[in-house]
C-alpha positions, 0 to 999 in steps of 0.5 A: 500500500505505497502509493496509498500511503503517500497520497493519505499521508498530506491529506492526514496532515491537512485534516489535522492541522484543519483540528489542531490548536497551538501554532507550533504544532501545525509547523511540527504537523507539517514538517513531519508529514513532509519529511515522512513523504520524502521518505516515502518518495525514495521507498517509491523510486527504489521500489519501481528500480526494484522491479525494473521499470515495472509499474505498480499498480494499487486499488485495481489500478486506480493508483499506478506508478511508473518511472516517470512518476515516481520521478515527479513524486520525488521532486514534489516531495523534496521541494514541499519539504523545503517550503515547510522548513522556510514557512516556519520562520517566515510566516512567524515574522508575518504573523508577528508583524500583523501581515497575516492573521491567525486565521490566515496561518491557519489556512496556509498550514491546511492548504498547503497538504492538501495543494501536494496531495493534489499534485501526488495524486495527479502523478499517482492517479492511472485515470485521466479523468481523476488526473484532471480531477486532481489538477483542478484541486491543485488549482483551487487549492494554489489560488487561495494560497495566492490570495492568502494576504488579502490585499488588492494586488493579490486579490486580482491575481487570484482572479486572474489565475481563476480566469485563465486557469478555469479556461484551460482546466475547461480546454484540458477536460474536452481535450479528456473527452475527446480522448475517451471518446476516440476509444469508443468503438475503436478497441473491439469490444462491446462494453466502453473502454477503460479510461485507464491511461495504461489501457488507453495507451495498449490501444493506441493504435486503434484509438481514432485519429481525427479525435485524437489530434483534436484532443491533444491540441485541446489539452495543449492549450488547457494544460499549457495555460497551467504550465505556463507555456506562452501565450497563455503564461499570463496569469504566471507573474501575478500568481508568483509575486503575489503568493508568499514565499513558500507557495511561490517555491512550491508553484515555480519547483514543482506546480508548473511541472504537474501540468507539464506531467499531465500534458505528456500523458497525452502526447505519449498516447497521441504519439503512439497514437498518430505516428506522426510528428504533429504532437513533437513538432506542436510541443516544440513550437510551444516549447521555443516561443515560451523561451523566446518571449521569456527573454525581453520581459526579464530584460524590463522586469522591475519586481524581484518576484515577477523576474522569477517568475518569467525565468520559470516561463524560460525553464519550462520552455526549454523542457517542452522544447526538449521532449519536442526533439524527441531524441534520447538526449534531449528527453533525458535532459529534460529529465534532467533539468526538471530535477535541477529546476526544483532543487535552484528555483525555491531558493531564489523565491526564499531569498525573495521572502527575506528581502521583502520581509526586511524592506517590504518591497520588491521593487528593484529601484526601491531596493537601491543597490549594495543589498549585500551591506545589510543583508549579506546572508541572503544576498549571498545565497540569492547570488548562488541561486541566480548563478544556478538558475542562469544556468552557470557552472559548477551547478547542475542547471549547466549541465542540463542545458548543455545535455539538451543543446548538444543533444539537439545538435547531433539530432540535426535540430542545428536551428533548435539548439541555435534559438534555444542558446539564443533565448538562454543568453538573454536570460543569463544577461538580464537575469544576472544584471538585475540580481547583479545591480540589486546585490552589488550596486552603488547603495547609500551605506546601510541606508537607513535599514538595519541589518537583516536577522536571518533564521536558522531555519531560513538557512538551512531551507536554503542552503540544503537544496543548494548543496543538494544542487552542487551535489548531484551535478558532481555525483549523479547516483546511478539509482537516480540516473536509471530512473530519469532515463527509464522515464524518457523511455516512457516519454519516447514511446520506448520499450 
């Protein structure tokens, strides 16, 4: 009972923290849900190595389990646990300073179980109607996350997330219909088909095709809009600046990379499907415009939080970009670089909690230069996770970009990879010229702020998915390795 334990266990957590009284005790709840989950997590990836590359299978396969789950179960519970440990110094410092209420922690503290639980049970779930299900809850649970604070601005991002998100979640749910609706008749047999992902795809072959390309299109843009792919990342900035920061880490790391999950669901099914490359070639197209447009707005940008959150449109445009190419270097780094993301882009959203709770700003002209006199704790780590994210050596995310461009060259993508090393240099440039102005810029002395008192918590929250960084770019286990390319395999389509 595996699978059923690590989707029970947040939402035990959740339904306990909905009862529990003392504070301390809902960040004790969830701190040890978390960790117990990534433990958990690592039982469910040696267990599917275990019987290599099998997938387990629970509740008569209501609940299934192959590599590229277990993959993104790992990751949803390494980056929850991060946001759990930093929520504690953090949403203290908000409580104590008025900015939240008791009521308001107390919603932050249920929401946040039940928001993992939906992306666990979204990557654990074999039906893809209980998928969309799940992602519909990740949805609503992650909205009223970004309306936590109550004010205006967050407010209307709320709504704009609503908007835009309930469009594609109503696009993905046709493009589901449409889906069951190609099996239909197609399989031979008299009673209706599963809607089993798993038997959906033995079937493939014989799904209708007309139906099928209409459905991928369809869960494209749905499941797009929740990914963030571009045009329709509108909602993503608002969401991100507005949320606190432990939600931002957890939308960034790994929300964004449930609905990419999603999505490949179905363009491995269309791709068995159609055997053509209309699937590749729309994932790309995707993929390469979501890069190119991420670019010049991070060149404009003047809020810290809002920059982030357009990098995040760039990452996620080079792993669509990347399962676009279809080749096994390409999908493996984008495997990759799923992985490297999570563990680099929660700290960038921590050290931005840190500076808006010291100057309660964002704005970078506000925030003047020389962040590193009286912040030196968290500028150093901002400046570390800024290297990483911009895809610099020693960290890992430099190694992923580089696995997939050279992966796209010896595939014959020349131009692929040329835009793509196009797209990554303006980032690199205007990323590393803002964080660069903001930590080591002319500033007035101290200001007239005082020096920032750091949490140990703060710390380690940050310091922990840094070192885990730098240490799985050096030392990949091989454990982990067998599993990203077992799920390239099975984004690929192959045995």
């Amino acid at each position: 009972m595996l699978l059923t334990s690590i989707l029970c266990l947040p939402l035990a957590v959740g339904l306990a923290c909905l009862f529990a009284r003392p504070r301390k005790v809902l960040e004790f709840l969830n701190l040890l849900g978390f960790a117990v989950g990534l433990g958990l997590a690592v039982k469910l990836f040696k267990t599917v190595l275990a019987n290599n590359g099998a997938a387990l299978t629970e509740c008569g396969e209501f609940l299934r389990a192959d590599a590229l789950s277990a993959w993104m179960t790992l990751l949803i519970a390494v980056v929850s646990l991060a946001a759990s440990i930093y929520a504690v110094p953090y949403l203290r410092r908000d409580l104590a300073e008025g900015v939240v209420s008791g009521r308001r922690f107390r919603e932050y503290y249920v929401l946040t179980p039940f928001f993992a639980a939906g992306m666990l049970l979204v990557v654990l779930a074999n039906s893809l109607g209980v998928m969309w299900i799940a992602v519909e809850a990740v949805a609503l649970c992650s909205v009223l996350l970004v309306a936590l604070y109550n004010k205006r601005t967050s407010l209307e991002a709320a709504w704009k997330y609503v908007i835009l998100g309930g469009l594609g979640l109503v696009l993905a749910l046709f493009g589901t219909i449409f889906t069951y609706a190609a099996a239909i008749g197609k399989t031979g047999a008299e009673t209706m088909p599963s809607f089993n992902w798993s038997h959906l795809l033995a079937q493939a072959p014989q799904l209708d095709h007309h139906l099928m390309t209409l459905a991928f299109i369809l869960v494209l843009v749905g499941y797009g809009t929740k990914a963030g792919l571009a045009p329709m990342h509108t909602w993503l900035p608002d969401a991100h600046s507005e949320a606190p920061s432990p939600t931002s880490a957890m939308l960034s790391g790994v929300s964004l990379k449930i609905a990419i999950y999603a999505l490949l669901r179905f363009y491995i099914l269309a791709a068995a499907c159609l055997g053509s490359g209309l699937s590749r070639h729309l994932l790309l197209g995707f993929g390469l415009f979501s890069m190119l447009l991420a670019g010049p707005f991070i060149l404009v940008q003047k809020n810290l939080k809002r920059m982030l959150a357009y990098s995040s449109l760039e990452h996620v445009g080079l792993i669509c970009a990347a399962i676009g190419m279809n080749a096994p270097l390409t999908v493996f780094g984008a495997m990759l670089h799923m992985g490297y993301h999570a563990l680099a882009k929660p700290v960038l959203f921590f050290a931005a909690g840190n500076i808006h709770q010291q100057r309660h700003t964002l704005d970078f002209r506000r925030l003047g230069g020389g962040l590193g006199k009286t912040m030196p704790v968290t500028a150093l780590l901002l400046g570390l996770g800024a290297v990483a994210v911009s895809g610099l050596p020693p960290f890992g995310l430099f190694v992923s970009e580089l696995t997939v461009i050279a992966g796209g060259f010896i595939s014959h993508y020349v131009w692929v990879g040329i835009v793509m090393l196009a797209a990554l240099i303006i980032v690199f440039c205007g990323l590393l010229n803002k964080i660069a102005g903001l930590l080591l810029g002319p500033g007035d002395g101290n200001g007239g702020h005082a020096r920032e008192t750091i949490s140990a918590w703060s710390v380690v929250a940050m310091s922990l998915p840094l070192a885990m960084l730098l240490l799985f770019t050096f030392w990949l286990p091989d454990s982990l390795r067998l599993l990203m390319e077992q799920a390239a395999a099975i984004i690929r389509g192959s045995p």
